[in-house]
N, C-alpha and C positions, 0 to 999 in steps of 0.2 A: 203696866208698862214702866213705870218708873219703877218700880222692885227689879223687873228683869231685865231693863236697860241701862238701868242707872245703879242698884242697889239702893236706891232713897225710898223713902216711903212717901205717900200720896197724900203731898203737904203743896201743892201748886209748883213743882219744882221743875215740870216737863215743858217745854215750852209749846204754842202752837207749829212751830215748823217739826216739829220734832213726831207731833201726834200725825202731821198730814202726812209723813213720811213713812210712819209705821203702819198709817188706815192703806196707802198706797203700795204696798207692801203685801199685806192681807189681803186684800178684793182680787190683787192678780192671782193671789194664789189658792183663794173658794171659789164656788162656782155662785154659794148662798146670798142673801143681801145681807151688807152690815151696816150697822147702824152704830156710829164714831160717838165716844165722847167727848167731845167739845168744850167742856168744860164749862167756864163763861165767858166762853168765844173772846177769851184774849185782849179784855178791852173792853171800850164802848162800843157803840151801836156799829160806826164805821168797821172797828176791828170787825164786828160779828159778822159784817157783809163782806168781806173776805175772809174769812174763817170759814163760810159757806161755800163761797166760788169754790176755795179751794180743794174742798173735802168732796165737792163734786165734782171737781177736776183730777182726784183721788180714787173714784170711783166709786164712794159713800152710799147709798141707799137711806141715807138719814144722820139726823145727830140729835143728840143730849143735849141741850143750854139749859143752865142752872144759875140761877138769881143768889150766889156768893158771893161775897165782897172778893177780888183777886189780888193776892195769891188765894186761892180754894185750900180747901182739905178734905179728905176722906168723909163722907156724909156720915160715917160712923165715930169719925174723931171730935173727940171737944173742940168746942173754943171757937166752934164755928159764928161767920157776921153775913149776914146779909143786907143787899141794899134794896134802896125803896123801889115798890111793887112797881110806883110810875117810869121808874129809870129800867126794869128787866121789861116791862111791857113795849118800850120804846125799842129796846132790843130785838126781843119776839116780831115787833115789825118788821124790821129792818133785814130780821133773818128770812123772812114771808115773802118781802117784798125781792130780797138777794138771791133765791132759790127762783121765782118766777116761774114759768112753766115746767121746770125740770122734773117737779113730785118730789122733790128730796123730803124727806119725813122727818116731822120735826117733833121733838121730845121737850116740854118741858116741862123743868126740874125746878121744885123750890126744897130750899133748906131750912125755911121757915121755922118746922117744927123745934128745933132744940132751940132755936133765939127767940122766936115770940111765942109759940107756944100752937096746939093743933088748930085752931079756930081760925089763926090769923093765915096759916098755911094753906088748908083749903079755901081760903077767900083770896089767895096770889092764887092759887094753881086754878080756879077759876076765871078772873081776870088773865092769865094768860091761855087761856081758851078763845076768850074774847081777842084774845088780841092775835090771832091764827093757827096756835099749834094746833097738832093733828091728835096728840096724847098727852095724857098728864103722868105726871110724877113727884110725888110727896112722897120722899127722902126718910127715910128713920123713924115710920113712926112705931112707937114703945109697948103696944101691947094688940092682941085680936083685937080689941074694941074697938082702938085707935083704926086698922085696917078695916071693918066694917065700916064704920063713921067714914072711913075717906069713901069706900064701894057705897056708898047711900048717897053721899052729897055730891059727888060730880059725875060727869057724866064719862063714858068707856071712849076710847079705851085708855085703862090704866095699868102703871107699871106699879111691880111689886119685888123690892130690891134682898134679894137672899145671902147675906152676908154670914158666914160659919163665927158665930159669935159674937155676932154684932148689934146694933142697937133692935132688932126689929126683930120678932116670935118666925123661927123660921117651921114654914106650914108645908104639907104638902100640894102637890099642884091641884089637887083637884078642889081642895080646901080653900085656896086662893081664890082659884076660877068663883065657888060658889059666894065669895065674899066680895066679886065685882074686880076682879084683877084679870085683865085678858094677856099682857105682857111682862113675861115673869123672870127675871134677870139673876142667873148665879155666876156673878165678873170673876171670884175669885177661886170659888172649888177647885179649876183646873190646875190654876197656881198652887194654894197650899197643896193638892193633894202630891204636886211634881217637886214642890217646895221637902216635903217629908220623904218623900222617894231618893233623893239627892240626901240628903242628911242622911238617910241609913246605909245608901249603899256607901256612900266614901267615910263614913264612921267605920263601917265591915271591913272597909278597903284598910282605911290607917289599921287597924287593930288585927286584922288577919295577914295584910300585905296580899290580898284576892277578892274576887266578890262572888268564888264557886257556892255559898251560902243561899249567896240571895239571887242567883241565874234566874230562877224561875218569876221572879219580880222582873228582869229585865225585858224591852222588846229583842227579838234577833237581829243580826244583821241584813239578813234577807226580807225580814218582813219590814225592819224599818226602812228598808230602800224601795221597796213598795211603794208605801208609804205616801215617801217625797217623789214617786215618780221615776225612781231608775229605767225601767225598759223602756219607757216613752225617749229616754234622751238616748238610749243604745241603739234604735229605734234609727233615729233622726241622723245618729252618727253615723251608720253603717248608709242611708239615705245619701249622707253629703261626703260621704267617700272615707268615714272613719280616721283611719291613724296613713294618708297617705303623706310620701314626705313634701318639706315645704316649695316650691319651685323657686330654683336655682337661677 
């Protein structure tokens, strides 16, 4: 979001209105559940309990909260801080207690591992079990081992964050699955790969002044309008009396 909204990179720079805006956005327009990152809900504990409201007022089927000091950054970039287990646990309440009977599913996320190290990480992402999430998430960790070690010591289900060159052995899913990873997350494939797709054809474009090259790369006009649903709205036009003129 912030690469496609913003051009910035994933340095804490989006704001929470900004995220409920884009999850609300999305949910009208799948059918599927999604599950919002949240970041670390913007705040303290009060922020988090409206970070909740509203991502469920958003249409959210769940969210990520992650124990970073805020502003956050990419769980694959340096320089990451995180704060004490007791103050994210006090959070994870509050997000327990802000959801209520809705089921919103709740994801939490420590960053642990590049600040204190893996040991200290599975003992947060355990404590934040205890203290109501539904799943865990230990962030970055640096090799297979490191991913076993987290699949042995806590309990399922857990996320397994697949980054294209990022701090973490990227496995395939079945590989995951057997090393205790039930929820398996690729945030940016679709990015880079749409990221590289736009860099070559407007490279074709400056350098040819055309992109008859690379047509076969592109979707159609007719099928992208598929797609987003054109006949449903031709549909609806022709329904509510199309192109009649306006009354006089």
């Amino acid at each position: 979001m912030s690469a496609a909204q913003l051009g910035e990179p994933d340095f804490g720079i989006l704001t929470q209105s900004e995220m409920v805006a884009t999850a609300a956005r999305i949910t009208a327009a799948v059918s599927c559940p999604v599950i919002v990152d949240a970041d670390t809900g913007y705040g303290n504990a009060i922020n988090v309990m409206r970070t909740v409201q509203e991502l469920e007022r958003a249409g959210a089927a769940g969210l990520f909260l992650e124990d970073q000091v805020w502003p956050k950054r990419c769980g694959h970039m340096r320089g990451k801080r995180v704060i004490p287990v007791d103050e994210q646990v006090e959070k994870l309440r509050a997000a327990v207690e802000a959801r209520g009977a809705s089921g919103l599913f709740i994801v939490a996320r420590t960053d642990a591992r590049q600040a204190h190290g893996l040991d200290d990480a599975i003992a947060r992402a355990a404590a934040y079990r205890r203290a109501g999430a539904d799943a865990l998430f230990v962030e970055a960790p640096q090799s297979v081992d490191e991913l076993r070690e987290i699949g042995r010591a806590l309990p399922p289900p857990l996320v397994a964050n697949m980054v294209q060159q990022g701090a973490t052995p990227e496995l395939p899913l079945e590989e995951l699955a057997g090393l205790g990873f039930q929820m398996i997350v690729y945030p940016v494939a679709g990015l880079f790969a749409a990221t590289r797709a736009m860099q070559d054809v407007f490279a074709r474009l400056r350098a040819d002044g055309h992109v008859h090259g690379v047509r076969d790369r592109l979707v159609g006009f007719s099928d992208f309008n598929t797609l987003v649903g054109l006949d449903e709205k031709y549909a609806l036009d022709e329904r509510f009396g199309g192109q009649r003129s306006p009354i006089k």
